[in-house]
N, C-alpha and C positions, 0 to 999 in steps of 0.2 A: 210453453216449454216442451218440447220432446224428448224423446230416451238421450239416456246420456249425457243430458245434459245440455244440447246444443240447440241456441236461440232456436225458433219457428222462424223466424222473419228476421233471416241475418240479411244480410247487404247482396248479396247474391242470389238467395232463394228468393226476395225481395221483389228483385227488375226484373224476372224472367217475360212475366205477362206474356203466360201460355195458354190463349184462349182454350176449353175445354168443354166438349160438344157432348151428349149423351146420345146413347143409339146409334153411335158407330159401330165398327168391323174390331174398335181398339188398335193399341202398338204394339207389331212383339218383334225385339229385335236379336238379334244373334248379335255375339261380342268375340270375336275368334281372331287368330293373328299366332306369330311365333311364341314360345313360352317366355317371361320374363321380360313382355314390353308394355304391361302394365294393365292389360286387360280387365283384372278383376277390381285393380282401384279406379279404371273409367267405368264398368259395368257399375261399383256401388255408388257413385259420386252419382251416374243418370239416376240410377236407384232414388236415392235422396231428394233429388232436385224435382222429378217430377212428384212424387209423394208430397213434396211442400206446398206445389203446385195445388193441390188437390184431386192428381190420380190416384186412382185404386193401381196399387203395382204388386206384381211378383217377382220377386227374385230370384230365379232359378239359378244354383251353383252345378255344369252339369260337367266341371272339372275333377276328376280322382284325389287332386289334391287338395280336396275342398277348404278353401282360403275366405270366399266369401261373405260367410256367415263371421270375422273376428274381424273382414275389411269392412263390412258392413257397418260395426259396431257391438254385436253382438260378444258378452264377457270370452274369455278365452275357454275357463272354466264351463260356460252354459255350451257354446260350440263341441265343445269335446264330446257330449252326452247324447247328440245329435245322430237320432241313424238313421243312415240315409236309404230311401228308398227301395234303392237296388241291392239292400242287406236288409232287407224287412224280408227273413224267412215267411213270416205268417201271411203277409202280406203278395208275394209272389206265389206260394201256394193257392189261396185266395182267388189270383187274379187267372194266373197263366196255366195253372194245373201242375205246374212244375215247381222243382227245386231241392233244396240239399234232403238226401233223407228218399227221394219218389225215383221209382225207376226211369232210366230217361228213356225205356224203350213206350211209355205213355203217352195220351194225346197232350196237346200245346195248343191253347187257346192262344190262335193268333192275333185276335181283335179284341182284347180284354175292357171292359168298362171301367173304366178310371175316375168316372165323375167326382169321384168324393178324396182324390189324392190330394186337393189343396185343403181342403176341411180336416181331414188326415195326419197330413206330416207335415204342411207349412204352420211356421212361431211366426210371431208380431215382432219387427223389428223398431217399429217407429207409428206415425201416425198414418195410416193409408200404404201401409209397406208391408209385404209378410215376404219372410223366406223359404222356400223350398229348396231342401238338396238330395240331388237325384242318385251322385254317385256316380263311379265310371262305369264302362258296360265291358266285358270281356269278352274276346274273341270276335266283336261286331262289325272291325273292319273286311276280317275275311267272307262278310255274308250270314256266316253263324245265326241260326235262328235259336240263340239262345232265350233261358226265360228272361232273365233279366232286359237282353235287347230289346226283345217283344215288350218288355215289358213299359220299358223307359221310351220307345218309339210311340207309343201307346198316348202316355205321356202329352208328348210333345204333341203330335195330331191334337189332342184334348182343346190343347192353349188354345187354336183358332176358335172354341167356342164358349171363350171370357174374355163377353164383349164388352165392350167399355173400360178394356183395363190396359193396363201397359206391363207387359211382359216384355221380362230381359235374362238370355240366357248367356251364360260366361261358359265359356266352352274351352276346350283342350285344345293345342296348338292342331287347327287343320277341323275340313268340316266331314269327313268319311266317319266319321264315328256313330252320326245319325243318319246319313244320308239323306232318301226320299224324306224323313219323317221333317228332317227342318222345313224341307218346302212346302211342306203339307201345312207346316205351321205359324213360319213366319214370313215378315213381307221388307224386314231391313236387317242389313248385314252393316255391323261397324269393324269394319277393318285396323286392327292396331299394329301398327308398328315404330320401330325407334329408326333412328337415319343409315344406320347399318346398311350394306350390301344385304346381306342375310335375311336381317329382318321384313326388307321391302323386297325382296324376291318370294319367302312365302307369303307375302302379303297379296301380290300379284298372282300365286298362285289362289290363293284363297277367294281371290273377287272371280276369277275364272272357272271355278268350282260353283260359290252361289249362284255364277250368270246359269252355271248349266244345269243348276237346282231349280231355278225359276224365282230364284227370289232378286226383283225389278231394281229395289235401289241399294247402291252400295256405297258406305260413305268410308274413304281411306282415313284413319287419321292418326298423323305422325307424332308421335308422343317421345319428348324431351331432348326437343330442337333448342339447338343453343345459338351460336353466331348466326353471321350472315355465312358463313361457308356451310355449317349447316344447313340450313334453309337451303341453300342453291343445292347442295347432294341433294336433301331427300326428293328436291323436285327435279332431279335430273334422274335419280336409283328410281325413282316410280313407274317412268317410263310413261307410254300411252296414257292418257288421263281419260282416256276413252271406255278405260276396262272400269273406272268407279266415275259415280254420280258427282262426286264431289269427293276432294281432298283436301283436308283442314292438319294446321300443324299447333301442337301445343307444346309451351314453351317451356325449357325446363324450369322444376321449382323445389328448390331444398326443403320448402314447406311440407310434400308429402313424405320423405324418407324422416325428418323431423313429428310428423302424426304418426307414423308407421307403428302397429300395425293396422289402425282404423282411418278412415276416410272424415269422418266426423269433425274434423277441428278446420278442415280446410271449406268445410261450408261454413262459415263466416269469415271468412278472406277474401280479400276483391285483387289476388294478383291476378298476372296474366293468364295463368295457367287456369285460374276457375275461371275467369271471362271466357274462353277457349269451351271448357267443358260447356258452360250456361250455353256457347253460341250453338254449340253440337246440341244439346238438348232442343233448345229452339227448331235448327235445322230439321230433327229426326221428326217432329210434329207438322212442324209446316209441310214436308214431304209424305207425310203418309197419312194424316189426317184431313191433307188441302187445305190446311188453314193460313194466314199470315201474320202469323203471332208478331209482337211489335220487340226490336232487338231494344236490349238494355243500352 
C-alpha cells in the first residue's frame, strides 16, 4: 500500500509494463500549455504512474501557483508549510550572493552549485516520488539576471545530471520563464491543451518555442475531448501535426473534477481517460529512453 492510501498495483499502474534500463541519460519532461487545461493533474497522474513503475521521480512544481504538491496527494495542511525554493532567503543568500537584506550593487554568482537542492527542499510523496517546488521567478521573462532566476535556471541545468530518474516539470502557461535553462535540461515537452481555439493556439505557440529551444520531441495532448465534433475541432484547431511528434486526445472524465483536489483516486480506475494517461506514459519512455514498452 502507498501514501494515501492508494492500492500499489491498481489495475492501471498494473499493465503499464514499462521496461526500465539503468545507466541511462534518464526522463525529464516539461508539462506547459495555456493555464486551466489540466496540466498539473497530467503532470501528477505521470508523477504516480511511473513511480509505480519503479522510477526514481521528481516532481518539480515550477508554477507560482504552486497546486502540485495537494494534486499530488500531499495533505493541504502539509503543502501549506512548504517553502519553496525561490523564498529560501537563507538559501539564495547561500547560493547566489544575493537577496532581500544584501545591496544589489554586489557580485551574483551566476553559476551557483545546487547539487544538494533535492536532498534540501524535495518531501516524499509516495513510494519512488519526491516533490520539489521551486516557486515563480520575477522579472525572468524580461532577461533580468535576478537571484532568484539565477537561481532556479541553476536548478533546472542541475536536472540533466540525475541520471536514471524521471523528472517532470509543471510549468506556468508559456516556456520564457526559463528559457535556455529548459533546454539545457530537458529532452520532452508535453503539450496540454483542451479543444478550444485558445487553448490549441498557445499550444502551437508553445511546441514552436521548445522546437527553438532544442528540445527534439514534442508530444501535443488534448485533454477533455468529448464527442466526435470534438475530436474532429481539436484535430482541425491543431493545425500542421508537423510542429508535435505526436498528438494524443484524452477523453473527458467527471472522475477527476469528482477526486479533485488530488489525482490519487483515479489511479485505480480503468476509464478512458487513465487508459489515455497510461498510453502517454508509455509513449514518453518508449521515445526518449528507445525502449518498446508493451501497451496495456
Amino acid at each position: 500500500m502507498s501514501l494515501h492510501g492508494v492500492p500499489r498495483s491498481s489495475p492501471i499502474a498494473g499493465n503499464i509494463h514499462i521496461p526500465h534500463v539503468a545507466g541511462k541519460d534518464g526522463i525529464r519532461i516539461l508539462v506547459t500549455g495555456k493555464g486551466g487545461v489540466g496540466k498539473t493533474t497530467i503532470t501528477a497522474l505521470l508523477a504516480h504512474l511511473f513511480a509505480r513503475e519503479g522510477f526514481r521521480v521528481l516532481a518539480i512544481d515550477g508554477d507560482p501557483q504552486q497546486n502540485l504538491a495537494v494534486t499530488l496527494g500531499v495533505p493541504p495542511l502539509v503543502a501549506e508549510r512548504i517553502i519553496p525554493v525561490s523564498q529560501s532567503v537563507e538559501y539564495l543568500r547561500e547560493k547566489t550572493g544575493a537577496g532581500p537584506g544584501i545591496s544589489p550593487g554586489g557580485l551574483l554568482t551566476l553559476n551557483p552549485d545546487v547539487s544538494d537542492v533535492v536532498e534540501r527542499f524535495s518531501i516524499p510523496v509516495a513510494d519512488n516520488l519526491r516533490l520539489l517546488v521551486m516557486g515563480g521567478v520575477r522579472q525572468a521573462g524580461s532577461g533580468c539576471l535576478c537571484a532568484e532566476y539565477t537561481l532556479l535556471s541553476s536548478i533546472l541545468r542541475h536536472m540533466r545530471l540525475l541520471k536514471d530518474d524521471v523528472i517532470l516539470l509543471d510549468t506556468p502557461a508559456g516556456l520564457e520563464h526559463f528559457g535556455r535553462a529548459v533546454a539545457d535540461g530537458f529532452t520532452c515537452a508535453v503539450v496540454v491543451a483542451d479543444p478550444s481555439y485558445n487553448a490549441l493556439s498557445v499550444a502551437r505557440e508553445s511546441a514552436a518555442l521548445a522546437r527553438q529551444l532544442g528540445i527534439r520531441y514534442i508530444i501535443l495532448v488534448v485533454n477533455r475531448v468529448g464527442n466526435f465534433d470534438d475530436r474532429n475541432k481539436a484535430r482541425e484547431r491543431a493545425g500542421c501535426l508537423d510542429e508535435f511528434s505526436r498528438v494524443m486526445l484524452l477523453s473527458v472524465d467527471s472522475g477527476v473534477i469528482a477526486a479533485e483536489p488530488e489525482v490519487c483516486p483515479l489511479l485505480s480506475t480503468e476509464s478512458d481517460f487513465m487508459r489515455g494517461i497510461t498510453s502517454l506514459a508509455v509513449t514518453i519512455t518508449r521515445e526518449c529512453e528507445g525502449h518498446s514498452p508493451e501497451f496495456p
